[in-house]
C-alpha positions in Angstrom: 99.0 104.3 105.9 97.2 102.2 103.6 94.8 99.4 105.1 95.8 96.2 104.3 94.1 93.1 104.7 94.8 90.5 107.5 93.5 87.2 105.7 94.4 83.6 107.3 92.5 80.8 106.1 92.8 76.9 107.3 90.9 74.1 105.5 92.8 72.2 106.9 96.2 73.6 106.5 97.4 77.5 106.3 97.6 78.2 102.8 97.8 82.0 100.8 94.3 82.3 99.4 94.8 84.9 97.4 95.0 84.3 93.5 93.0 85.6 90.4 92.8 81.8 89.3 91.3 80.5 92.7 87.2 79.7 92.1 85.0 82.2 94.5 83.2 80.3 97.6 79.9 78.6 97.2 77.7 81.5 96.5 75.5 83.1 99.3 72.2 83.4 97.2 72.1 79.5 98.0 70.8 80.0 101.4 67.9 82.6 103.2 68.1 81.2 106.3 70.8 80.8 108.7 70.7 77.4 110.5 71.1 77.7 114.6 74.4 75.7 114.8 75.9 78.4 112.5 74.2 80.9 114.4 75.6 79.4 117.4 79.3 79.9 116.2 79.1 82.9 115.0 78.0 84.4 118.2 80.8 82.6 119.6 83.5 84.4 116.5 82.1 87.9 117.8 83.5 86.7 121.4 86.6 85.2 120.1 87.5 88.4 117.6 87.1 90.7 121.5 89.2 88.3 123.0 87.5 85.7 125.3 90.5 83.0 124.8 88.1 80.4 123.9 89.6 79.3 120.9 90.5 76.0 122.2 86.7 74.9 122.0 86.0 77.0 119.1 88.4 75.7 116.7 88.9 71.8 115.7 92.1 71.0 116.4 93.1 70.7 112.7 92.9 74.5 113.0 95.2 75.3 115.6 97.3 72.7 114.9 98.2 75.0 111.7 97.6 78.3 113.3 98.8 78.3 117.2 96.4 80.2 119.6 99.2 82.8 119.8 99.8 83.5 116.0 96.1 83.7 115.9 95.8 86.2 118.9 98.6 87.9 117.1 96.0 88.5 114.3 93.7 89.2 116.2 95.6 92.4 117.4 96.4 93.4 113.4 92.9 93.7 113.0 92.4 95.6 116.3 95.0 98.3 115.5 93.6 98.6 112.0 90.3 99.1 112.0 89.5 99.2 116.1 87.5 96.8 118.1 85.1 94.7 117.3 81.6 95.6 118.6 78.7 93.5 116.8 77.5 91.0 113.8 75.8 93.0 111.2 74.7 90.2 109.2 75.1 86.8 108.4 74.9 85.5 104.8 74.7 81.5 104.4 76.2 79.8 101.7 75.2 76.3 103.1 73.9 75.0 107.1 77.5 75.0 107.9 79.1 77.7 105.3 78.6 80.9 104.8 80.2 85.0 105.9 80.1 87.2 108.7 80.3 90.8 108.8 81.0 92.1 111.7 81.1 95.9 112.7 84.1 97.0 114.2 84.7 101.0 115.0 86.4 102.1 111.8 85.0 98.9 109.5 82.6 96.4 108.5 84.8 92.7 108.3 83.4 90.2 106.5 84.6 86.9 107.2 83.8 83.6 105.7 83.4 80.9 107.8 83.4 77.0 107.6 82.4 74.5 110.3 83.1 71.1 110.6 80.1 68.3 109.6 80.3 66.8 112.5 78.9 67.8 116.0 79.8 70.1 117.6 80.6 71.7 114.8 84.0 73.2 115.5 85.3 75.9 112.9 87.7 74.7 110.7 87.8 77.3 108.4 88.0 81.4 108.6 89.0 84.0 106.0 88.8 87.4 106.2 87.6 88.0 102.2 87.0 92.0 102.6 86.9 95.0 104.5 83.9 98.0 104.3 86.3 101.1 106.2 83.7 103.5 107.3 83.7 107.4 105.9 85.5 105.6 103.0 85.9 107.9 100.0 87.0 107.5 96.5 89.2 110.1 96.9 90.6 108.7 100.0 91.4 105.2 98.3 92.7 107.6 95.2 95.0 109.2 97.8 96.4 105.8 98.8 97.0 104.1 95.4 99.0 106.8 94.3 101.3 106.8 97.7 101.6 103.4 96.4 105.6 102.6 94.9 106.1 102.3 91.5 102.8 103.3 89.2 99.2 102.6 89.4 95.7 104.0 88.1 92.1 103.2 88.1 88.7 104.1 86.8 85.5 104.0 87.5 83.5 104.5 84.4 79.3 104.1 83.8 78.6 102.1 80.9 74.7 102.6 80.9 74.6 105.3 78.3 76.4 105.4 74.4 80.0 105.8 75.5 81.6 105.0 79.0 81.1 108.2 81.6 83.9 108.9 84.4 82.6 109.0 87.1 86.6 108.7 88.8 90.0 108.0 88.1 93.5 108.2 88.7 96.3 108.3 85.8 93.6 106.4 83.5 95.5 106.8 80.5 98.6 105.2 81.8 99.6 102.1 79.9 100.3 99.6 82.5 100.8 95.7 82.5 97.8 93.8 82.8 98.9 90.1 83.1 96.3 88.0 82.8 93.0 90.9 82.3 94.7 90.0 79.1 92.2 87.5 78.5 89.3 89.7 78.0 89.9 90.5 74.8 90.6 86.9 73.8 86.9 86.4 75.4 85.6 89.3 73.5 86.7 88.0 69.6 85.9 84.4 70.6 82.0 86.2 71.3 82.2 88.1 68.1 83.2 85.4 65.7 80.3 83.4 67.6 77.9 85.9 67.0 79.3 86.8 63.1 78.2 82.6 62.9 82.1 81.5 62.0 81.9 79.1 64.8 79.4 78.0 68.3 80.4 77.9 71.7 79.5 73.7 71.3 82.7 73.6 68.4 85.2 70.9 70.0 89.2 71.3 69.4 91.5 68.9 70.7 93.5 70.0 73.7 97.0 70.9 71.2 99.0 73.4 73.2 100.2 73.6 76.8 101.1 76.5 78.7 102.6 76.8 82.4 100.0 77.2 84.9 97.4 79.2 85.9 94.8 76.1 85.3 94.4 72.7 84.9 94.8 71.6 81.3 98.3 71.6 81.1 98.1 68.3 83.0 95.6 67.0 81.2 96.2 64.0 78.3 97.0 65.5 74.6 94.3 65.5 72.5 91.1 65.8 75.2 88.1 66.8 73.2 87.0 70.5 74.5 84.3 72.7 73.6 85.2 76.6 73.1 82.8 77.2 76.0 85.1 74.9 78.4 88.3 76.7 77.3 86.4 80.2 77.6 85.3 79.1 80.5 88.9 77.8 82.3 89.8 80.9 80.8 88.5 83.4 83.2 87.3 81.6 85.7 90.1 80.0 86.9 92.4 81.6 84.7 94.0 78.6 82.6 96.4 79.8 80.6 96.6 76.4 78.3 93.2 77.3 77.4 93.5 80.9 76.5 96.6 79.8 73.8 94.1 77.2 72.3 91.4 80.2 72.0 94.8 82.4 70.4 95.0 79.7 68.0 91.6 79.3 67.4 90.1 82.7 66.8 93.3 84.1 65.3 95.7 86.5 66.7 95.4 89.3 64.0 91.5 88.7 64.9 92.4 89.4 68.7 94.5 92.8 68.0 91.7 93.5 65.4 89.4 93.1 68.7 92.4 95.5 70.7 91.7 98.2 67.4 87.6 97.9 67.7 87.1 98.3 71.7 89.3 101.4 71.1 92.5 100.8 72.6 94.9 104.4 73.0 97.7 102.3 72.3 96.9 99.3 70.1 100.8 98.6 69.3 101.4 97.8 72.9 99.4 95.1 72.8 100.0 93.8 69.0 100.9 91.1 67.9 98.8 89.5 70.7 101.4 87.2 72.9 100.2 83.8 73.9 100.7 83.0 76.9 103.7 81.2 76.6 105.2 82.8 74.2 105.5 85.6 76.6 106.9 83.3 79.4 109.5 81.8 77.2 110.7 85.7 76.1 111.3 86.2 79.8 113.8 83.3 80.1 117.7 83.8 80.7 118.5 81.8 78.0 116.1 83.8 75.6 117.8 87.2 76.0 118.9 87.4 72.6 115.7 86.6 71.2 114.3 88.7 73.8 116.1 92.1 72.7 115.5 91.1 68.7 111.8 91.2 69.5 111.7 94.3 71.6 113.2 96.2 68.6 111.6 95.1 65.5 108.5 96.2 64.0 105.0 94.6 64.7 105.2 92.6 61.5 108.7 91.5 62.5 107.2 90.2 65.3 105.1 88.1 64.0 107.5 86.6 61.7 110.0 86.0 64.8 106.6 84.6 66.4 106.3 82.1 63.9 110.1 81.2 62.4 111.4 80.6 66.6 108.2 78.5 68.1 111.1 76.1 69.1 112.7 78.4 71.5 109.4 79.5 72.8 107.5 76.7 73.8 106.7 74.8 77.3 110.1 73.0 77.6 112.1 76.3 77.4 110.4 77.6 80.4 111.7 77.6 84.0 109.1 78.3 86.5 111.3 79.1 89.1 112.5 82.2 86.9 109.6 84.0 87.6 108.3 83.5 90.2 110.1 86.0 92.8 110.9 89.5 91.5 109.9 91.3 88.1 110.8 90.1 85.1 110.7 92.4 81.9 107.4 93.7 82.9 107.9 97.1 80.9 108.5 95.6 78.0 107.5 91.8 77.4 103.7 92.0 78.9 100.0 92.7 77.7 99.5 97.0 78.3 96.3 98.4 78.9 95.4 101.9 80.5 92.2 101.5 82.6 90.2 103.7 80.1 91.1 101.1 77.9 89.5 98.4 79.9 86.1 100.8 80.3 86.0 100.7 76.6 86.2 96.8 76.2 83.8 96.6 78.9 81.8 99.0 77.4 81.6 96.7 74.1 80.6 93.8 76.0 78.2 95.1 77.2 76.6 96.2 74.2 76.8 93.1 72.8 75.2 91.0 75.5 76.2 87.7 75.0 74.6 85.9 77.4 77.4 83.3 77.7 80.0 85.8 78.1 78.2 87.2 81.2 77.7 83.8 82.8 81.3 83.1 82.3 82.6 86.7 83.6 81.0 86.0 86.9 81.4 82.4 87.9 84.5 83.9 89.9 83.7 87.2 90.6 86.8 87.4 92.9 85.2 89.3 95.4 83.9 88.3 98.7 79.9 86.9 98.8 79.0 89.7 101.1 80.3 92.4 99.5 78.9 90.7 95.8 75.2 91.0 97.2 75.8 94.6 96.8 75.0 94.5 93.4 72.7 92.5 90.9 75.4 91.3 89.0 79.4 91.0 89.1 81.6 89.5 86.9 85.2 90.0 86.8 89.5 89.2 85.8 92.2 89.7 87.6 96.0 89.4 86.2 99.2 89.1 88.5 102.5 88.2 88.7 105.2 89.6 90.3 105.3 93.6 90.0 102.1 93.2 88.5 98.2 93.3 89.8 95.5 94.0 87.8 91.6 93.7 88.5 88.4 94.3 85.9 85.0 94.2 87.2 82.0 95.0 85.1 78.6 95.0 87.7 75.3 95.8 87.6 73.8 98.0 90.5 70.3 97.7 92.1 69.1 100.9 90.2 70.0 99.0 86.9 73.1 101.2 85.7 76.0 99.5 84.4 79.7 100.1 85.9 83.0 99.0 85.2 85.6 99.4 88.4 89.3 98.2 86.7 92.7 99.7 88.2 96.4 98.3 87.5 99.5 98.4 89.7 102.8 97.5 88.5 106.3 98.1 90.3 109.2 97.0 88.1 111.8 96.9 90.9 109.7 94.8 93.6 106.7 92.2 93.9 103.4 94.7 94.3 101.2 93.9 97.4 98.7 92.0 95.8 96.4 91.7 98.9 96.6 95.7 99.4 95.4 96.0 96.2 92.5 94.0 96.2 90.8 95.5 98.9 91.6 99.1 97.4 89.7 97.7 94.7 87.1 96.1 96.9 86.5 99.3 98.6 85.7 101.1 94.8 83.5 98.9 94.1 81.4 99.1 97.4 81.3 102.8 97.4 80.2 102.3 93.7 77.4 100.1 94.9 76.1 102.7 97.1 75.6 105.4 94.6 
C-alpha cells in the first residue's frame, strides 16, 4: 500500500493543515542553535512517540482538550504500523527558542515533526505536526509504482533544467494533460515577469483592487478600490494562493498575453489552456444554474470563447457562485479546468529559470509548501500547488547543493472521487528528497 501521512496539528484547536494556500512555518535558517528548554521537550517527544503515557505533563491542556490522550495514542499506533518504531532524534532544526522540527528515525523512516511550545514555563507543547516523511530504501521507481496504483490518472516528472533544454531524469505518463487547479498561476506569474522585463510596466505599478473572486486569499474581503502594487497581487498570488489577485493580474497583463505565455514555454496542448479562464470565470461555469452556458462553451471554438467570455460577464461573476457546490465531489474537472502535462510544467520552469527574475524567485519560495527540514535539503525551493476536489497538483523548481537546477511537478486528478490530497504530497515530498540526494 501506499504510505500516507498521519498529520494532527493543535494551535490551539485541531484543524486540517493541509492547503496549497496555507503560508509555510517560520523558516529554520532563523536559528543555529537549539535552546535547552526545546531540547528538553524534544527528548521528552522521542519518549512520548515509544509510548511512555506522559502526555498529561507534556502537553498543555489546550492540546488534549482538542485531541484526547486516546485519539492521540491512536496515532500514535498509525505511525507505528507504518513506518515501525521510533528509535532516535536525528536532528533538530530551530525556527525560534520555542519553534522549530524534529526528525526522528524510526525503522522504515525519518519523521519530521514540527513542534511548538508554549511561552510560558514550563513550556508545555501546544503544537505538533507531522509535515513529512523520509521512507528509507525509497526509490523513484518505488514512488512511480504507487502513483500509478493510484485511482483515476496521475503522472510526474522530474526534469534538470541546468543545461539548454529540460533533461528527464524520470517520469510517469508526462505527457498526460491533466487538471492543474491553481499551478495555473504560474504562467500568469511568468507574463506579468515578461512584460516587466519588455519595460510595459514595474512591479511598484498600483491598480485598484477591481475584481473579486471566491477564496483561496484574502482580498476578496478587502474594501473596493485598495491601492495594490503588482508585486502584492503576484505575491498573494502564489504565496497564499489568492485567487482575487490572480483575476486582477488576468486583467492586467491581458489574457491573449497569458496564452501567448502558454504558446512560448512550449505547451503540447496550448488549446486546453486557451482562452486563459480567470478564476472565477471558471467557478461560475461550474454552477447548476450555468449548465447551458456551460455546454455552449465546451463546444465552441477558442474565439467563441472569448466572445461568450466577454458578452455573459453577468452570469459569470462572484454573485453567481455557490461555494457549497464545489466543495465535496468533482465538478466538471475534464472539461472546465486549466490542463497541463508535467513536461509542460518542466518547460515553463525551464523559462523561468532562464530569465531569472529575481522577484519571481523570491516570490516562488516564500511558501515553498514543503516541510523546513526537508527544504534544507536544497539551496533553494520555490513552489505551487493547485487543488480542489478530484484535483492535486504540485510544482517545485529547487536548486541543489551541487548547483544544478530541477523541477519535481506531478498531477493527480480522479473525476469520480475527491483525490487524497495528503498522499499526494508526501509522494511528492519523497521525489524531491531523493532528488536532493543525487
Amino acid at each position: 500500500m501506499p504510505d500516507r501521512l498521519v498529520r494532527f496539528w493543535l494551535f490551539p484547536a485541531l484543524v486540517a493543515m493541509f492547503s496549497t494556500g496555507v503560508p509555510s512555518p517560520a523558516r529554520a535558517e532563523q536559528m543555529t542553535t537549539v535552546s535547552s528548554e526545546y531540547q528538553g521537550r524534544a527528548s521528552e517527544l522521542l519518549e512520548i512517540l515509544k509510548g511512555s503515557q506522559k502526555e498529561e505533563t507534556f502537553f498543555a491542556r489546550s492540546f488534549l482538550d482538542a485531541v484526547p490522550i486516546a485519539q492521540f495514542r491512536d496515532l500514535l499506533n498509525q505511525l507505528n504500523t507504518q513506518y515501525g518504531e521510533p528509535q532516535s532524534i536525528s536532528r533538530i532544526i530551530p525556527a525560534s527558542d520555542k519553534d522549530g522540527t524534529v526528525e526522528i528515525t524510526y525503522t522504515k523512516a525519518v519523521l519530521a515533526m514540527r513542534m511548538v511550545l508554549d511561552s510560558k514555563t514550563p513550556y508545555p507543547v501546544i503544537g505538533l505536526l507531522i509535515t513529512g516523511a523520509n521512507i528509507k530504501d525509497d526509490s523513484v521507481q518505488k514512488i512511480a509504482d504507487e502513483i500509478a496504483a493510484l485511482p483515476g490518472v496521475a503522472g510526474f516528472q522530474i526534469a534538470d533544467l541546468s543545461g539548454d533544454k529540460p533533461q528527464v531524469v524520470a517520469g510517469l505518463n508526462p505527457n498526460q494533460q491533466l487538471a492543474i487547479g491553481s499551478t495555473f498561476k504560474l504562467y500568469v506569474l511568468a507574463e506579468l515577469s515578461r512584460s516587466i522585463k519588455n519595460g510595459e510596466r514595474q512591479w511598484s505599478d498600483v491598480v485598484p483592487l477591481s475584481r473579486k473572486s471566491i477564496p483561496s486569499g484574502v482580498l476578496q474581503d478587502w474594501p473596493d478600490g485598495t491601492p495594490l502594487t503588482l508585486q502584492t497581487l503576484a505575491t498573494k498570488m502564489i504565496s497564499i494562493s489568492d485567487n482575487s489577485a490572480t483575476d486582477i493580474l488576468i486583467d492586467v497583463v491581458g489574457r491573449d498575453n497569458v496564452d501567448e505565455m502558454v504558446l512560448r514555454t512550449g505547451h503540447a496542448q496550448p488549446e486546453k489552456m486557451a482562452p486563459m479562464l480567470t478564476t472565477i470565470e471558471m467557478f461560475a461555469l461550474k454552477m447548476p444554474a450555468n449548465d447551458d452556458l456551460r455546454q455552449r462553451y465546451i463546444r465552441a471554438s477558442e474565439t467563441e470563447q472569448k466572445r461568450l467570455l466577454d458578452s455573459e460577464q453577468a452570469r459569470l461573476g462572484i454573485d453567481s457562485v455557490l461555494v457549497e457546490n464545489l466543495v465535496n465531489e468533482p465538478v466538471h474537472i475534464d472539461t472546465v479546468e486549466w490542463f497541463a502535462s508535467p513536461a509542460d510544467i518542466s518547460n515553463l520552469f525551464d523559462y523561468i529559470v532562464k530569465t531569472d527574475d529575481p522577484v519571481v524567485l523570491d516570490i516562488l519560495k516564500i511558501n515553498s509548501i514543503i516541510s523546513p527540514g526537508d527544504a534544507l535539503r536544497w539551496n533553494y525551493i520555490g513552489g505551487k500547488g493547485g487543488s480542489e476536489p478530484g484535483v492535486i497538483s504540485f510544482a517545485f523548481l529547487a536548486k541543489s547543493k551541487s548547483g544544478k537546477s530541477y523541477t519535481v511537478s506531478g498531477s493527480w486528478n480522479n473525476s469520480e472521487a475527491p483525490v487524497d490530497n495528503d498522499q499526494f504530497t508526501l509522494m511528492m515530498n519523497r521525489l524531491l528528497n531523493l532528488v536532493a540526494a543525487r
